[in-house]
N, C-alpha and C positions, 0 to 999 in steps of 0.2 A: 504494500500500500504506500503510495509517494506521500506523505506529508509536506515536505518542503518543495515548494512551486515557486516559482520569480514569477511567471508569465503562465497566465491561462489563457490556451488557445481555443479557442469553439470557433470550430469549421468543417461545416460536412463533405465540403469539394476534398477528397484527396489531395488530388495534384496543387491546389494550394495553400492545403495544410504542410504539405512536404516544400513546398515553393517557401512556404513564411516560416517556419522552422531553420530549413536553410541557410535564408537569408537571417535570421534572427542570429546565428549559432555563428555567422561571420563576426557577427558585430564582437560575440563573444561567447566560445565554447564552453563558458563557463552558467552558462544561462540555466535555472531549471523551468524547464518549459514543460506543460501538463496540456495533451491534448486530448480535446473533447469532441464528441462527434452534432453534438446537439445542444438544448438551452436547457431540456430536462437534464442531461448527462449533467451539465455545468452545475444546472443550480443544488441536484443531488448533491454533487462533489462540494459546494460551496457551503453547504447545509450540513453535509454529514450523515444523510439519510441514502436509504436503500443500500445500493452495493458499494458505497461509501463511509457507511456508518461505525467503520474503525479508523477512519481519518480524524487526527486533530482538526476542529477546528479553528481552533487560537492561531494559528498559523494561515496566514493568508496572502494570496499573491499583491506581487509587488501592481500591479496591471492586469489588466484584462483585454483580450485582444479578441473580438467577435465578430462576426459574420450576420448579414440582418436576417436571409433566406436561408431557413432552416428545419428541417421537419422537428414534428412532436412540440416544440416550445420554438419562437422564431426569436429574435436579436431583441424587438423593439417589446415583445413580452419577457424575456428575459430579464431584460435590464427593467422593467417595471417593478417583479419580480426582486430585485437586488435592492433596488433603491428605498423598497417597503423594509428592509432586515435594517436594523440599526446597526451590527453586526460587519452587516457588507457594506452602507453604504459610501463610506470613506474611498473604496477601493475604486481606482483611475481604469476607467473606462473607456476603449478605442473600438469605437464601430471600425473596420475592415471591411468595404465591403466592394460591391460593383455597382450598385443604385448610386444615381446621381439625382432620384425623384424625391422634390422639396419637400412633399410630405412625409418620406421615412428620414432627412434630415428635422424637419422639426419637430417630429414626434420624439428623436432621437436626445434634442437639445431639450425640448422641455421636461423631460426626467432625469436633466441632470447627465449627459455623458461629457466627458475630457475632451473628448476629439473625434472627430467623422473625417475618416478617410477611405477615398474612391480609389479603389487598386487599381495603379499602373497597368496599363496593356502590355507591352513592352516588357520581356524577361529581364533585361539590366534597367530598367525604370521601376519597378517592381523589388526587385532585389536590393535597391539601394535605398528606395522608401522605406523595406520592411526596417533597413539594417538601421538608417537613421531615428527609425523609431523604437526600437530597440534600445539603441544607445541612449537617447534621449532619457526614456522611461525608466530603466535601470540606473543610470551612469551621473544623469541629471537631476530628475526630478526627486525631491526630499518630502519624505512622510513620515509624520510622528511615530515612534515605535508603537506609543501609546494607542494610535487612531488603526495599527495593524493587529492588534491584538498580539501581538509576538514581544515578547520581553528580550530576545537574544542581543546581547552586547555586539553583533558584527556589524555592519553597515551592509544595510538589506540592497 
């Protein structure tokens, strides 16, 4: 059972859950990256519940990297999902997706997500978005240990 996550992926396309993993794993091999096939899988995983339910939950990723189109739970019910948990809702939120339709961005921003990003077409345009945001996310951005529910003394 993986406890420790940096980046939770939720992405049902294969080819670019391995494409964003990839590209993520550039930025830095050191990444622990949990990937997910759906928004039920997530929010089990994030909950602690069903085939989840021996995972810490005190420990919580550093980001969240998700996809809107999704079977069983979609991106923009997901994250409605997250943002209700008091729990989760600190946790920095990246739509990934291919919609460019103003209504899954603003349904997106009214509940509160970090960033809505339209994936690159292009394999080296794509690769270098995932990596940049990556770095960014990990390398850059600072969160109270306190607001992660994690106590560990490292620099998350």
């Amino acid at each position: 059972m993986k406890n420790d996550v940096d980046i939770l992926l939720v992405e049902d396309t294969a080819s670019d859950a391995e494409l964003t993993i990839r590209a993520l794993k550039k930025g830095s091999a050191a990444y622990r990256i949990v990937h997910l096939w759906d928004g039920k899988e997530a929010f089990d995983f994030l909950m602690g519940i069903g085939s989840y339910k021996d995972r810490d939950v005190n420990v919580t990723p550093r980001v969240i990297l998700m996809d809107l189109k999704m079977p069983r739970v979609t991106g923009v019910q997901l994250l409605a999902l997250i943002k209700q948990e008091k729990a989760l809702r600190t946790i920095p939120i990246v739509i990934l997706t291919s919609s460019k339709e103003d209504p899954d961005m603003e349904a997106c921003y009214n509940l509160g997500i970090n960033s809505y990003i339209v994936k690159p077409v292009g394999f080296d345009d794509f690769t270098n978005a995932v990596s940049t945001l990556g770095l960014y996310w990990m390398n850059h951005n600072e969160v109270p240990l306190k607001l992660t529910g994690n106590d560990r003394a490292d620099k998350r």
